[in-house]
Legacy VTK file of the C-alpha trace (Angstrom):
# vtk DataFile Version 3.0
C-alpha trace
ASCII
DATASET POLYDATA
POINTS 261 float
64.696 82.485 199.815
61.359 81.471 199.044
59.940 84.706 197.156
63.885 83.899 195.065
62.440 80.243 194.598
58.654 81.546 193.635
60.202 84.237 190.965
62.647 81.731 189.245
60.090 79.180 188.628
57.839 81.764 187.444
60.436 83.156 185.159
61.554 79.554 183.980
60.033 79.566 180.547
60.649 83.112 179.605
64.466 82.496 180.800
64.807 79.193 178.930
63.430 81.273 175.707
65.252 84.137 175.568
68.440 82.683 176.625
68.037 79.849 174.063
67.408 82.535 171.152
69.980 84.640 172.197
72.384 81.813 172.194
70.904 80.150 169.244
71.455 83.596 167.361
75.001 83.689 168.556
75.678 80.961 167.363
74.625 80.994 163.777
76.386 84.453 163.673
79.933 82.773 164.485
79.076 79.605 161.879
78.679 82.248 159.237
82.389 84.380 159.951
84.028 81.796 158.256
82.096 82.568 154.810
82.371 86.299 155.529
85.921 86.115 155.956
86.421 85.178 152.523
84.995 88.192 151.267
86.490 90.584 153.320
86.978 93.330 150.616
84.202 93.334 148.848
82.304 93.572 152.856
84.499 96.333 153.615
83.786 98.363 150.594
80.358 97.690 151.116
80.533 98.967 154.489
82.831 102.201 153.833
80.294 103.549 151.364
77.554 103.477 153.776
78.342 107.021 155.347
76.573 107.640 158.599
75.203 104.000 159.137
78.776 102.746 158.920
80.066 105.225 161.678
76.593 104.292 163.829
77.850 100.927 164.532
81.421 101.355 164.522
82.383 99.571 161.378
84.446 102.558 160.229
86.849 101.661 162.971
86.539 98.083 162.992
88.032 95.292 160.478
85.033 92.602 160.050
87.402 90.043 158.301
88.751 89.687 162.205
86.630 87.489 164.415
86.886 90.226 166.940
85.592 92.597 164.102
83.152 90.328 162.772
81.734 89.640 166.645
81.957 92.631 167.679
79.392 93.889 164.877
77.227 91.420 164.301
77.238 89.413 167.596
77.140 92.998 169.625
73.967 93.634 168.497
72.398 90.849 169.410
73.804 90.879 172.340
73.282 93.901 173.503
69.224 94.392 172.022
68.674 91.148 172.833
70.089 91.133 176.485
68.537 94.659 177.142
65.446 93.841 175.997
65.324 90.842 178.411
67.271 92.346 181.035
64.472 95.298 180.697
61.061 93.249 180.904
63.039 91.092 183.907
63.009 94.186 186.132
60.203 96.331 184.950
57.917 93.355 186.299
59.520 92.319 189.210
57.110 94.769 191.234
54.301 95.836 189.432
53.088 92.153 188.919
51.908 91.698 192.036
49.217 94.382 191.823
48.752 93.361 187.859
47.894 89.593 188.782
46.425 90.571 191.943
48.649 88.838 194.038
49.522 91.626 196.213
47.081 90.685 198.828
48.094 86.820 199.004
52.051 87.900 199.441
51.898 90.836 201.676
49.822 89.003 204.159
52.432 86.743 205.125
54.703 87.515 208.081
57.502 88.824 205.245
58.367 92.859 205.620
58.131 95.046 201.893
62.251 95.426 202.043
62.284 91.385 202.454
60.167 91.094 199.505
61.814 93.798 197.254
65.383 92.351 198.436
64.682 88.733 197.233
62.506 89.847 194.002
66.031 91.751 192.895
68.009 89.050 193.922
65.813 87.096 191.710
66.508 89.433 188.521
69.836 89.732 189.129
70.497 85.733 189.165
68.680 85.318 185.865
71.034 87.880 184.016
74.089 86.220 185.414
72.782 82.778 184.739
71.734 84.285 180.883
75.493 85.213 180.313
77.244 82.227 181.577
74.394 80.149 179.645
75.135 82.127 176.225
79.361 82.754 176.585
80.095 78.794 176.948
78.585 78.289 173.815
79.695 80.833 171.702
83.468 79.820 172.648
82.510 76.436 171.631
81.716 77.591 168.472
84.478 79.908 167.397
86.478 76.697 168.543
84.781 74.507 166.290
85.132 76.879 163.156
89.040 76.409 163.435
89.064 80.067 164.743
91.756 80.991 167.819
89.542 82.466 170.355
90.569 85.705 171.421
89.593 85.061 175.212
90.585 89.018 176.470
88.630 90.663 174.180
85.422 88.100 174.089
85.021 88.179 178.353
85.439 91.968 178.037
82.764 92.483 175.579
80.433 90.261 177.515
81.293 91.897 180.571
80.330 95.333 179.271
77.255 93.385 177.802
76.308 91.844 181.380
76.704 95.292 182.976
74.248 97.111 180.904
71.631 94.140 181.482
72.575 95.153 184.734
71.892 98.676 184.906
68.889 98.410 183.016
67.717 95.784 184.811
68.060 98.227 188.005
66.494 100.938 186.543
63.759 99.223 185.285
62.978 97.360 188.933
62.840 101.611 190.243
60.796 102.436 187.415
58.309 98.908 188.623
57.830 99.932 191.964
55.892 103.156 190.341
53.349 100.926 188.375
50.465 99.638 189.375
49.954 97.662 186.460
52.348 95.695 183.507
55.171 97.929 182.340
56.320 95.975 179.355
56.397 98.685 177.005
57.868 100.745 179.113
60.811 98.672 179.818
61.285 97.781 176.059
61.152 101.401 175.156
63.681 102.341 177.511
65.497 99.600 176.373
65.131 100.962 172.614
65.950 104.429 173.241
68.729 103.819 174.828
70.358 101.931 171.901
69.363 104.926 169.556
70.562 107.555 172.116
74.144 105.440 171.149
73.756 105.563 167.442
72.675 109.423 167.283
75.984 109.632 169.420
77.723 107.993 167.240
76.841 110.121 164.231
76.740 113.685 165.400
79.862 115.774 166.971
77.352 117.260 168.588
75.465 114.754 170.194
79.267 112.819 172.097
77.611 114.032 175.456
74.505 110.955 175.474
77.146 108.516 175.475
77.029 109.448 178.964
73.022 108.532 179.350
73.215 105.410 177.647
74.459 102.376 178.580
75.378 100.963 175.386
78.121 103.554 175.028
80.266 101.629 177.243
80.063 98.405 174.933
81.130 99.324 171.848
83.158 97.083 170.205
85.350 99.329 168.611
86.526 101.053 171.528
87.031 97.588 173.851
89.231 96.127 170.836
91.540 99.448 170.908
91.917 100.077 174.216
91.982 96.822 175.695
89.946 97.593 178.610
86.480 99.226 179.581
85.443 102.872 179.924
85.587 102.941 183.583
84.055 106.517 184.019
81.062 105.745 181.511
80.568 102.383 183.720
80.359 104.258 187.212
78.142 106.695 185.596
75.812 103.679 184.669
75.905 101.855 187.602
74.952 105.623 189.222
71.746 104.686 187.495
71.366 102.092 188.444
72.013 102.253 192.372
69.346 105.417 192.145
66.822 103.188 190.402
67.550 100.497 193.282
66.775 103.109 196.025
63.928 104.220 194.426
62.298 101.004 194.408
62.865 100.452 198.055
61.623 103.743 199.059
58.742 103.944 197.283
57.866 100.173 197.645
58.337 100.347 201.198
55.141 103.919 201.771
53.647 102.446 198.487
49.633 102.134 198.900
49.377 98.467 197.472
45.979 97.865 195.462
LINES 1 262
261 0 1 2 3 4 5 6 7 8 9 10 11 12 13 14 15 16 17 18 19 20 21 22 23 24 25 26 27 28 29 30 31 32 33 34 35 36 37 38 39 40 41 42 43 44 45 46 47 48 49 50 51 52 53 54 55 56 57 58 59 60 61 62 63 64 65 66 67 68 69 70 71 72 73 74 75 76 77 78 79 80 81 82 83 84 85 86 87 88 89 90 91 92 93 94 95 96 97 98 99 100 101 102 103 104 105 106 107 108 109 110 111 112 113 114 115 116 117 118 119 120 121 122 123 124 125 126 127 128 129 130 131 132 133 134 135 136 137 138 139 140 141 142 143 144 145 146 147 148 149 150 151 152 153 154 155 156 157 158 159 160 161 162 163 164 165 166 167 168 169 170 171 172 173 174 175 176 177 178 179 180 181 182 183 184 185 186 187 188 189 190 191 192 193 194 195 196 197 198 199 200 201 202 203 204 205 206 207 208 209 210 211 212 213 214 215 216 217 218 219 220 221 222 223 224 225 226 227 228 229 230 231 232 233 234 235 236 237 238 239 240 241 242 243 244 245 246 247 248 249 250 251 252 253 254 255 256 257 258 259 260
């Protein structure tokens, strides 16, 4: 428990930032539904005669004069960019830190085995993204419940639920990916992060491109799809949490014969 203790006080002021801005963001984006939803036509013509970038984020298949609509579009994507970026630099650091600050030396030398310490260092990431989502759900129901708005409970918990499981998987893959680097990984965690959300928008566009839904996590949050079907993609989930067991493994095994600068 100590190495859990050492990584969430380290982590303190980057958690308290991007879970406040995330939140904060969320936030403003519900105040403002009651303005859009005045306007609902001339929004929807707007967004029917934007061709490809309307069937990108789903809007062609979404009403946005709904809240679900409305948060589904605008609150997904800050959800799920801002989550996966976060989610992303949480695990892509976990490991390679040690060797970055040089602290490698000072941890390892304590009577604590490499599995102990890669254990509790996940344990740590995965309590921050749990703690992130609880901290930005409670008050984005306040909010739609301050607005007058009915809040529709089903479809808000599943859409954070798909949300939390791609900081998840992420997360994971990013903590395998850490184990690799000797040094910060930052940009590699946010560019995973990136492509991953444009792997989901090419998907969305082209026919021919359906078959990255299946590489990207975001494919399993889309808004669109969670309002019609009432439920998640269960196949596209167990393909993502695939990845992320694999990156999991990979950090213990390499971790665990890794030559430690």
């Amino acid at each position: 428990m100590t190495i859990i203790k050492h990584e969430l006080r380290q982590n303190r002021t980057a958690f308290a930032v991007w879970t406040a801005s995330i939140a904060f963001l969320l936030v403003v984006c519900i105040v403002l539904f009651p303005e859009m939803k005045g306007e609902t036509d001339a929004v929807g013509d707007l967004f029917a005669s934007m061709g490809s970038f309307t069937a990108a984020f789903g809007m062609d298949r979404l009403n946005i004069g709904t809240l679900t609509g409305f948060y589904a579009i605008e609150c997904g994507n800050i959800l799920g960019l801002g989550g996966a970026l976060y989610a992303s630099l949480l695990g892509i650091s976990a490991l390679a830190k040690e060797e970055k600050d040089r602290t490698a030396e000072f941890l390892l030398t304590h009577p604590v085995s490499r599995k102990r310490v890669v254990t509790e260092k996940l344990a740590a990431v995965l309590l921050q993204i749990i703690a992130t989502n609880l901290l930005i759900l409670i008050p984005a129901l306040l909010t739609i419940g301050l607005i007058g708005e009915e809040i529709p409970l089903k479809e808000l918990l599943l859409m954070h639920g798909a949300y939390f499981l791609l900081q998840l998987e992420l997360a994971c893959v990013c903590f395998g990916v850490s184990a690799f680097l000797c040094r910060g990984g930052a940009g590699i965690g946010m560019g995973l992060s990136a492509a991953a959300y444009f792997l989901n928008l090419v998907a969305n566009i082209s026919e021919s491109a359906r078959f990255l839904h299946w590489l990207t996590p975001f494919a399993y949050c889309e808004g669109a799809d969670i309002i019609a079907n009432g439920t998640l993609d269960g196949s596209r989930i167990a393909v993502g949490m695939t990845f992320a067991i694999i990156g999991v493994i990979a950090a213990y095994r390499q971790y665990a014969g890794k030559d430690i600068r």
